[in-house]
LUMDOTOR-97384 format. One record per atom (N, C-alpha, C, CB): x, y, z. Coordinates in steps of 0.02 Angstrom, whole numbers, plus 50000, padded with zeros to 5 digits. Glycine has a CB too. Example, Ala and Ser with C-alpha at 12.3 -4.5 7.8 and 13.67 -1.06 7.14 Angstrom:
<atoms>
506604971650390506154977550390506604983550390505654977650452506424988850354506844994750357506455000250394507044997050286
</atoms>
This chain:
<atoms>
500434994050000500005000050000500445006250000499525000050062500295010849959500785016849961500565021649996500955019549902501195024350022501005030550095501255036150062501455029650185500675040250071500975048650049501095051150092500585053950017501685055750102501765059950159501685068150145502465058350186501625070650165501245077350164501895084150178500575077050237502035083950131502575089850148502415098250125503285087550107502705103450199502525107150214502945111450202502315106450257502995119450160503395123250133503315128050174503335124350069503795129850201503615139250222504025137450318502185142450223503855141850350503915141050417503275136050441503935148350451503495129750464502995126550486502425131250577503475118150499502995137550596502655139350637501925143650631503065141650665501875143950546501435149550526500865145750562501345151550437500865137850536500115133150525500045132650618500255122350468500305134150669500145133850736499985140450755500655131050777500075146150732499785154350737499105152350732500025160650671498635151650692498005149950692497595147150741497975146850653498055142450749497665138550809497925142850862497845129750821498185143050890498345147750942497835152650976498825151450915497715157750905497325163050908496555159450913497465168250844496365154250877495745150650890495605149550968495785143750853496155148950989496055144251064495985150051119496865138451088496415154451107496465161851149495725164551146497055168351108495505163951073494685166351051494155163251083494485165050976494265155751082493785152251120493915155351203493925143451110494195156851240494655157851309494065163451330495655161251301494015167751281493825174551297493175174051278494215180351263492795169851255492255168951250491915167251295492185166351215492115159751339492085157051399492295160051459492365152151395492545167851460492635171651528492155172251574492795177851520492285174151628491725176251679491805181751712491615171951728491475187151715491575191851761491835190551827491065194751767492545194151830492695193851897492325198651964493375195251891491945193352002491645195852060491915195352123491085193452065492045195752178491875196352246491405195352295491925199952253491465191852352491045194452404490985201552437491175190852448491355204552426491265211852461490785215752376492375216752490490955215452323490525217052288489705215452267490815216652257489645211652332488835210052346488455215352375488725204152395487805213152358487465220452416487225216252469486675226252383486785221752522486595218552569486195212752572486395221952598485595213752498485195208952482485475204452431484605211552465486175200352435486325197052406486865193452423486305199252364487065185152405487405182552437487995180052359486935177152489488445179152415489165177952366488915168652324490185177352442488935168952285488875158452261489485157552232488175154952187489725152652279490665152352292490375146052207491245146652414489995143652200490135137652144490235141552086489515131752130489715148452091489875150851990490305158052015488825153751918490395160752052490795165752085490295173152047491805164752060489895172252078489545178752043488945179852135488925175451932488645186852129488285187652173487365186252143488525194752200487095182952179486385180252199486035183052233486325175052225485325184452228484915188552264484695183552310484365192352224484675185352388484275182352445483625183552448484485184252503483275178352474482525177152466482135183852492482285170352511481545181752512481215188352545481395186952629480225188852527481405193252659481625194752719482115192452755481265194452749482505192852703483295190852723483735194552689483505183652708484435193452722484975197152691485465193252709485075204152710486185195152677486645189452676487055189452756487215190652605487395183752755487725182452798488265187352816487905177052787488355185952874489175189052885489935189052852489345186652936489865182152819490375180452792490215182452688490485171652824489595182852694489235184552616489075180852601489485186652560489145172852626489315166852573488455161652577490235160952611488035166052611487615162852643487055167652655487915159952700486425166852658485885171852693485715169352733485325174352666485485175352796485315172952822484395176452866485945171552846484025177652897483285181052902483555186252948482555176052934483165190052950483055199552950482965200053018482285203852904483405205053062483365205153118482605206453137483835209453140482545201253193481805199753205481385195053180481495204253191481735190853130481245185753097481575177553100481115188353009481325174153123481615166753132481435164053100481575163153179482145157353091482035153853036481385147453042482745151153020481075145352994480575142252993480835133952936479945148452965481265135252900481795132252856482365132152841481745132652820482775128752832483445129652828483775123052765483745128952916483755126052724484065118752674484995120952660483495118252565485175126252694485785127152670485885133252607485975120252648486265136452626486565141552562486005148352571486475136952464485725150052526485135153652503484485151352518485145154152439484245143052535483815139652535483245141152604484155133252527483145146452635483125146352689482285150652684483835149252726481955148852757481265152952757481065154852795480805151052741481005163952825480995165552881480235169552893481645169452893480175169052965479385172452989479535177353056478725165153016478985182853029479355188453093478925185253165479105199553076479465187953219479055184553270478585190753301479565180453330478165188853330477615191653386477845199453425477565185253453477335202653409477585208953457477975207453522476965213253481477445201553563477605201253656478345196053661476755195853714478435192053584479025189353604479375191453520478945180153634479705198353560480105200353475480895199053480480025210353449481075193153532481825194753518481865187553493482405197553586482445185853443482565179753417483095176653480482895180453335483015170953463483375167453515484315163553471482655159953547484505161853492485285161553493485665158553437485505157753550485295154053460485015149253367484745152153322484435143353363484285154353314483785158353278483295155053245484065162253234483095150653274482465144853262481885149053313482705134853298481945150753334481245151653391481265160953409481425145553490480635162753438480405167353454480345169753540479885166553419480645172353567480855175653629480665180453665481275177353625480535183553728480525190553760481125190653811479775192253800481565197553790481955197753851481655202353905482645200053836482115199253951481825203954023482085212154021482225200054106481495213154080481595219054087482445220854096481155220754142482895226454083483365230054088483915225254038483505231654166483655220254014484265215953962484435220253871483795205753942484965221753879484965223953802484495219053753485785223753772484365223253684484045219253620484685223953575482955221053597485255218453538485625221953507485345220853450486265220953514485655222453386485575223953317485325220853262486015224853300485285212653308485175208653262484515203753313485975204953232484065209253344483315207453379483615200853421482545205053313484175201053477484405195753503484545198853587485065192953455484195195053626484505198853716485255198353701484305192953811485425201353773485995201053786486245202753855486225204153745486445197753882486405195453956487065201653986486635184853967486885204254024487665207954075488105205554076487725208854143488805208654076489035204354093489475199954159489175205254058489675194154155489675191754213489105186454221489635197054257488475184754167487965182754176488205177454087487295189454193487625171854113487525167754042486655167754039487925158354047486795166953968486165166353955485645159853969486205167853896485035159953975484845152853986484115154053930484675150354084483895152153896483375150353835482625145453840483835146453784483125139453872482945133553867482945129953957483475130153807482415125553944482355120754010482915115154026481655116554005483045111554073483555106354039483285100654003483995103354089482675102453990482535096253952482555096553875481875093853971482715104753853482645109053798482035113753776482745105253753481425111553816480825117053808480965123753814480295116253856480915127553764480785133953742480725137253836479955134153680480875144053848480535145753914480265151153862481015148053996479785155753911479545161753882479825167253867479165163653909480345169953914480765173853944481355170953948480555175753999482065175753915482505173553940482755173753997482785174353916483365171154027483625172754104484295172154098483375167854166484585178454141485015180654149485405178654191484915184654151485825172554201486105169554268486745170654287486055162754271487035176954330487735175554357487925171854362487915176454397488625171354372489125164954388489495167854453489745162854317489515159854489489845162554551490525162054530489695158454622490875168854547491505169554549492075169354613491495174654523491655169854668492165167854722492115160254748492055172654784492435161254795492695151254809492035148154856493715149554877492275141754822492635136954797492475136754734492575131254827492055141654688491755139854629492315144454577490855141954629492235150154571492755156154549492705151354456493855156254612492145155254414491875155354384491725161654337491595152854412491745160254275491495165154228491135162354181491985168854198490835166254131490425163854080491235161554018489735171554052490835157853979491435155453913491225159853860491405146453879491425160553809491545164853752490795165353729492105161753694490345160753746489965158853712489175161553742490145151853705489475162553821488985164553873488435162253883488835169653871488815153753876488115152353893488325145353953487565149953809489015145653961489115139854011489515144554058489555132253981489525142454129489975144954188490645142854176489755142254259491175143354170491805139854164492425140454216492035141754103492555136754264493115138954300493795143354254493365131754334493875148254295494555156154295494875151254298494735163454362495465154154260496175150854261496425150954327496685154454216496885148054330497305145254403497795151354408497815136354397497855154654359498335161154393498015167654408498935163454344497295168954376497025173754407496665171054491496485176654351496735165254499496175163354570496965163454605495525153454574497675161654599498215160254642498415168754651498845154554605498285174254617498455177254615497935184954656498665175554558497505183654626496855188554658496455185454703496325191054605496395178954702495805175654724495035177354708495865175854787495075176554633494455180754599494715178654526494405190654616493955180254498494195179154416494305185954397493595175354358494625192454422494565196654391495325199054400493985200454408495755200254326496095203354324496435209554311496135201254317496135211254371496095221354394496135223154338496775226354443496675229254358496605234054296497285232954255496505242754319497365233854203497895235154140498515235954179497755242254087498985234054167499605238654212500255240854138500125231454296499935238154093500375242954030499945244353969501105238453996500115250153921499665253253870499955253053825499415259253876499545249453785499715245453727499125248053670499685236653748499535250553610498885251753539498515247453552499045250553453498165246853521497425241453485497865235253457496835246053400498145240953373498295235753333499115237053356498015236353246499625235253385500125234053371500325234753295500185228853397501025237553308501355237453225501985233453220501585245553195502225228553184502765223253168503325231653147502475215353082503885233653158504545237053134505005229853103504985241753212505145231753029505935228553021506185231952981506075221452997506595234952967507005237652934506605244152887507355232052898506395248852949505875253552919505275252352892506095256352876505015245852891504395242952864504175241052915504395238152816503295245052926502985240852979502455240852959503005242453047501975235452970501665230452991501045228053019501925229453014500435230653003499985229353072499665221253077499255235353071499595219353137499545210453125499185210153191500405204753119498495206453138497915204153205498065200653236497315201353199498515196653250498835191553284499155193353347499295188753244499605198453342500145204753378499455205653418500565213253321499215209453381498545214553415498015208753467497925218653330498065203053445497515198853495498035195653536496935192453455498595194453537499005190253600499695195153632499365181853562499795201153602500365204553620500245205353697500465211453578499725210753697499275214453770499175208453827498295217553744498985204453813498615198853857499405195253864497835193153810499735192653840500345188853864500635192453892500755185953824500795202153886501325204553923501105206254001501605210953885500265207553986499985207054085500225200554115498965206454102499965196154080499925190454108500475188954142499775185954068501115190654101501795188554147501965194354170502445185054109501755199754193501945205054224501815205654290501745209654196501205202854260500375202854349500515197054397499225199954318500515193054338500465185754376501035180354370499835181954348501495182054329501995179154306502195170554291502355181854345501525172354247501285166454190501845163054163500885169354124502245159054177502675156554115502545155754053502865151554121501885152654044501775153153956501715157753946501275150553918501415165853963501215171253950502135173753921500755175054022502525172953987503075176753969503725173753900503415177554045503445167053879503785162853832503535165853770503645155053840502815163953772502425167253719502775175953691501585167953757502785179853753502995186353747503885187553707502935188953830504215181753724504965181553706504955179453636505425176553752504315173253621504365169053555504035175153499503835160453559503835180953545503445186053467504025190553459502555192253481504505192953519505375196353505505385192353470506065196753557505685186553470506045182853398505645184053329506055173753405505085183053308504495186753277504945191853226503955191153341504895194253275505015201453251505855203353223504805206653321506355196453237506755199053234507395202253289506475201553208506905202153353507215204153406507395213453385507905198453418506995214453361506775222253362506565226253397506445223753334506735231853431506605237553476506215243453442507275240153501505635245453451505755251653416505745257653464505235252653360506135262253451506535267453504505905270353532507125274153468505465272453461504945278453469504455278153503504665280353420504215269053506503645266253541504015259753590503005263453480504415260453621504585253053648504035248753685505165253653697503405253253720502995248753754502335246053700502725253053825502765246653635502105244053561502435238953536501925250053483502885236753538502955230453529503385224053577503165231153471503435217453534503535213253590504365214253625503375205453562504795216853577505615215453641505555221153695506615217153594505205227853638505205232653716504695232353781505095240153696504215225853745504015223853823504255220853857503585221353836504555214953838504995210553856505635213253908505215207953793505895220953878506145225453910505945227353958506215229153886505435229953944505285234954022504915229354070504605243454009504765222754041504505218854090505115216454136504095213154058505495215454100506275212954156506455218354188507055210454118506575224254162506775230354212506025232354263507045238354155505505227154247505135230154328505305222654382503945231854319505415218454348505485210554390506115207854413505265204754347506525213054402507355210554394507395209554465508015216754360507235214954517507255213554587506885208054612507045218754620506465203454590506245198454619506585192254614505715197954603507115191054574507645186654582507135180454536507935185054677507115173054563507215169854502506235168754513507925161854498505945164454461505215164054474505225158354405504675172754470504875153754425504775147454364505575144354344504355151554278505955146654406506645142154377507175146754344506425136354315506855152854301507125159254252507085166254298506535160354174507735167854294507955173654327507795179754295508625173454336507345182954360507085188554324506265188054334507335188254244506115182654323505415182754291505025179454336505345179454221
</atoms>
């Protein structure tokens, strides 16, 4: 059987230009508008599958995060299938606050905040209570302190809704869950310095403050390790202008107030 072969004159790169530009053509046909979650509105939620923004149902608006809706301060959910899928009903004049979950309909007590999003909000020092222990709905929420002195020495958890035993260095130290007042002043956000470049870091800003009391007041060993491991961080950087804003010049002035107490956790100084 005879084989023809096909021979090609010219720059064989001409015959791949074509296709090229075909394929680039198809590319730009198949684009998608680049969207965002922050380029959503209030009445609309981010849909992470086609990356474009979606309108939320009636009496709702999107989540916190965008990625999700969720019902209108004051209105509980009645459905919930996930995403956008959701179906909310306003509650009752005599019980207008939503409850925690946001399945059910509520009244808070007299003198309890109603914040922003039609929800009590217990004092603090207090957890909230909703429910019976058997889980029945109550009518009214309740506002329950926690005992904080002994043998119990107790606070609410992040969540405020359980009592949780105080750490062992505010009760060895105060005999109380309360750790007085501030004893150094510290920005908000802390700023990272290295080499004229700085830095602001939520991280700095949520554990700087709290580790340098902690081993100042109470002389926390993890507090004051933590405080040495963010100097290294940084480089072991001072900055002249602010030394009590970041971690070595706390680290600093924390040894020049503790130096006279000689050794503490084994480490001299501290």
């Amino acid at each position: 059987m005879a084989v023809t072969k096909l021979q090609f004159r010219g720059n064989p790169l001409a015959l791949l230009l074509p296709m090229v530009l075909l394929s680039l053509g198809h590319s730009l046909i198949n684009s998608v508008p680049f969207q965002t979650v922050q380029g959503c509105t209030k009445k609309q939620y981010f849909d992470i599958s086609r990356m474009i923004c979606r309108p939320c149902g009636a009496k709702q608006q999107k989540s916190k995060d965008g990625t999700s809706c969720v019902c209108l301060p004051g209105y509980k959910l009645i459905s919930n299938k996930g995403g956008p899928f959701i179906r909310c009903a306003k509650c009752p004049a005599l019980q207008s606050a939503v409850t925690q979950d946001g399945w059910s309909c509520i009244r808070c007590p007299q003198g309890v905040i109603l914040d922003n999003e039609r929800k009590c909000r217990c004092p603090m020092g207090n957890i909230m209570v909703e429910r019976h222990i058997n889980g029945a709905l109550l009518t009214q929420v309740q506002c329950q302190p926690c005992s904080t002195s002994r043998p119990s020495f107790t606070m609410p958890d992040l969540s405020a809704k359980h009592c949780i035993r105080c750490h062992e260095t505010f009760i060895t130290t105060t005999q109380s869950c309360d750790c007085k007042s501030n004893v150094l002043t510290i920005l908000k956000t802390p700023t990272i310095s290295l080499q004229n470049l700085k830095v602001s870091s939520a991280w700095f800003a949520s554990h700087l403050k709290a580790s340098a009391i902690a081993c100042l007041r109470f002389a926390n060993l993890t507090a004051c390790q933590a405080l040495g491991n963010m100097c290294v961080m940084t480089m072991n950087s001072i900055n002249i202008l602010t030394p009590s804003n970041d971690a070595c010049g706390l680290y600093q002035t924390i040894f020049k107030k503790t130096i006279h107490l000689g050794i503490s956790h084994s480490i001299n100084s501290w």
